[in-house]
C-alpha positions in Angstrom: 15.8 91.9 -189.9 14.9 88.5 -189.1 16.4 85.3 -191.2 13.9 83.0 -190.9 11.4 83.1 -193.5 8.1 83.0 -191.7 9.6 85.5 -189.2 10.5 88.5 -191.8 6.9 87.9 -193.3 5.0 87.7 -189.8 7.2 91.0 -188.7 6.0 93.0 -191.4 2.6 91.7 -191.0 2.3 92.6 -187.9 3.6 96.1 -188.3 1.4 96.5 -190.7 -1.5 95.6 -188.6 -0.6 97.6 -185.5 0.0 100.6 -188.2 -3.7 100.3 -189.6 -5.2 99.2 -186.4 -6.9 95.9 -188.2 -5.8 92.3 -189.1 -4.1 92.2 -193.2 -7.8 90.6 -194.7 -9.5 93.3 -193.0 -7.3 95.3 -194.4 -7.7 94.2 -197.7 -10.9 94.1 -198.0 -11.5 97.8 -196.3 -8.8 99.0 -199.7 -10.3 96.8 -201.8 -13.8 98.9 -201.3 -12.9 102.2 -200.8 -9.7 102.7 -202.4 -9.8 106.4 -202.2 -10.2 106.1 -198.6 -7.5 103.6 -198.1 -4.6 104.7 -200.3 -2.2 104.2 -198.2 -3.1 100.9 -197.0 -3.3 99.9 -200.7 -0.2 100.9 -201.5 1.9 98.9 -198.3 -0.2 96.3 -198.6 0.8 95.7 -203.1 4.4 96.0 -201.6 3.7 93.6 -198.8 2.3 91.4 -201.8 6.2 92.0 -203.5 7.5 90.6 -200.3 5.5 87.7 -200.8 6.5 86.7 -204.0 10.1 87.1 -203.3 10.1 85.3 -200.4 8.2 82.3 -202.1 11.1 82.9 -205.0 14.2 82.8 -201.8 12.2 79.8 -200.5 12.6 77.9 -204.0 16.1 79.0 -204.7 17.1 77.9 -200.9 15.4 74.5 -201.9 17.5 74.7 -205.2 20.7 75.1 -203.8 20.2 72.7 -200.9 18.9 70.0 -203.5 22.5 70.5 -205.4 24.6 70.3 -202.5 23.0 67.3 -201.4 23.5 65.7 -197.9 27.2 66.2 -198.0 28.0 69.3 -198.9 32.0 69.9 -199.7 33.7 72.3 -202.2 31.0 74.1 -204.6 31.4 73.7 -208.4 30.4 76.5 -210.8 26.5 75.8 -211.1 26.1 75.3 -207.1 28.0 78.6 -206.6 25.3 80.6 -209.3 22.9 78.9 -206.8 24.6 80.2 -204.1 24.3 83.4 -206.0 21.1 83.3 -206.5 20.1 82.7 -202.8 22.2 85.7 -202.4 20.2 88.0 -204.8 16.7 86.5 -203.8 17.6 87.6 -200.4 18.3 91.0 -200.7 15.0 91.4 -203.0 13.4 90.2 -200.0 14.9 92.1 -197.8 14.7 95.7 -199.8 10.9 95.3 -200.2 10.7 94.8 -196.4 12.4 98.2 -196.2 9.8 99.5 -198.4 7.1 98.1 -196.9 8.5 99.3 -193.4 9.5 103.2 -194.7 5.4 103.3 -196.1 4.7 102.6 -192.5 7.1 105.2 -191.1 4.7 108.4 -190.4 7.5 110.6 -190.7 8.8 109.1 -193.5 5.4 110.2 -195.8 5.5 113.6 -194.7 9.1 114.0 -196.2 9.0 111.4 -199.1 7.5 112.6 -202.7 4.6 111.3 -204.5 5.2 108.7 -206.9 9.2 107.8 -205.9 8.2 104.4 -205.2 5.9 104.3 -208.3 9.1 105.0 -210.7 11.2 102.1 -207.9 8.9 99.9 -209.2 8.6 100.4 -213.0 12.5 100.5 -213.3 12.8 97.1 -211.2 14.7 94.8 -213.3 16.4 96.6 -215.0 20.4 97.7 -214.4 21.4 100.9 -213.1 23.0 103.4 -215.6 25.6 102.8 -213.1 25.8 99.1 -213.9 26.0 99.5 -217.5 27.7 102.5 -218.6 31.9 102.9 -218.4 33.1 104.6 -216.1 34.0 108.4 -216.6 37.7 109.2 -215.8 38.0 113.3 -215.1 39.3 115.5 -218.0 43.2 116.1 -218.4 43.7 119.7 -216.8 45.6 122.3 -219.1 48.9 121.0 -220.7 52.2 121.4 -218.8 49.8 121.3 -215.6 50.8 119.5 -212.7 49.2 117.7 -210.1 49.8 118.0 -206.4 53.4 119.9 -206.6 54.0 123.5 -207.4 56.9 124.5 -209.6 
């Protein structure tokens, strides 16, 4: 993926528009009046609105950051290195709804994806993985006297 910022936005764009065969405000405005006609469209082009948003959110937290440093940057203290953090984590929103935005334009990748898996991606955005928040399991002890790895 491209690290500029106008380039990962005018990338998807333009897949977007070679994909539907018409520029993004025609676009819009042919899903905006037949929405039952255009689902598809509809549906790349709210996620293509997420990308939006969280590249205007990496834009401010770059500016953030950069504004902290100031014009000579040296060792990072505590607060510039959350900045740092967050820059990290804006980009990888960013970059994860480009992925979605470029798998809705995959035609192979709707004829083997179920309805509604991006639906539930969306609703359960924000909020940690059970992964992230619950302990981790350790197997059960086998049967006492049993050893592991060596016969006896």
């Amino acid at each position: 993926m491209p690290d500029g910022a106008d380039e990962v936005l005018e990338a998807v764009a333009q897949q977007i528009e070679e994909r539907f065969r018409m520029s993004l405000p025609e676009l819009r405005r042919a899903a905006a009046a037949a929405p039952d006609d255009h689902q598809q469209a509809a549906e790349v082009l709210r996620w293509y609105g997420h990308l939006q948003r969280d590249q205007a959110a990496l834009e401010q937290s770059e500016d953030a950051l950069l504004d902290a440093i100031g014009p000579a940057p040296g060792e990072l203290s505590d607060a510039q290195m959350a900045l740092a953090h967050r820059v990290n984590v804006a980009v990888a929103m960013r970059d994860g709804r480009a992925m979605v935005v470029r798998h809705l334009l995959d035609p192979e990748a709707a004829r083997t994806s179920f309805p509604g898996a991006w639906r539930f991606a969306a609703r359960s955005a924000g909020r940690p993985s059970a992964s992230t928040t619950s302990p981790a399991v350790r197997p059960a002890a086998g049967p006492p006297g049993a050893a592991r790895g060596r016969a006896r």
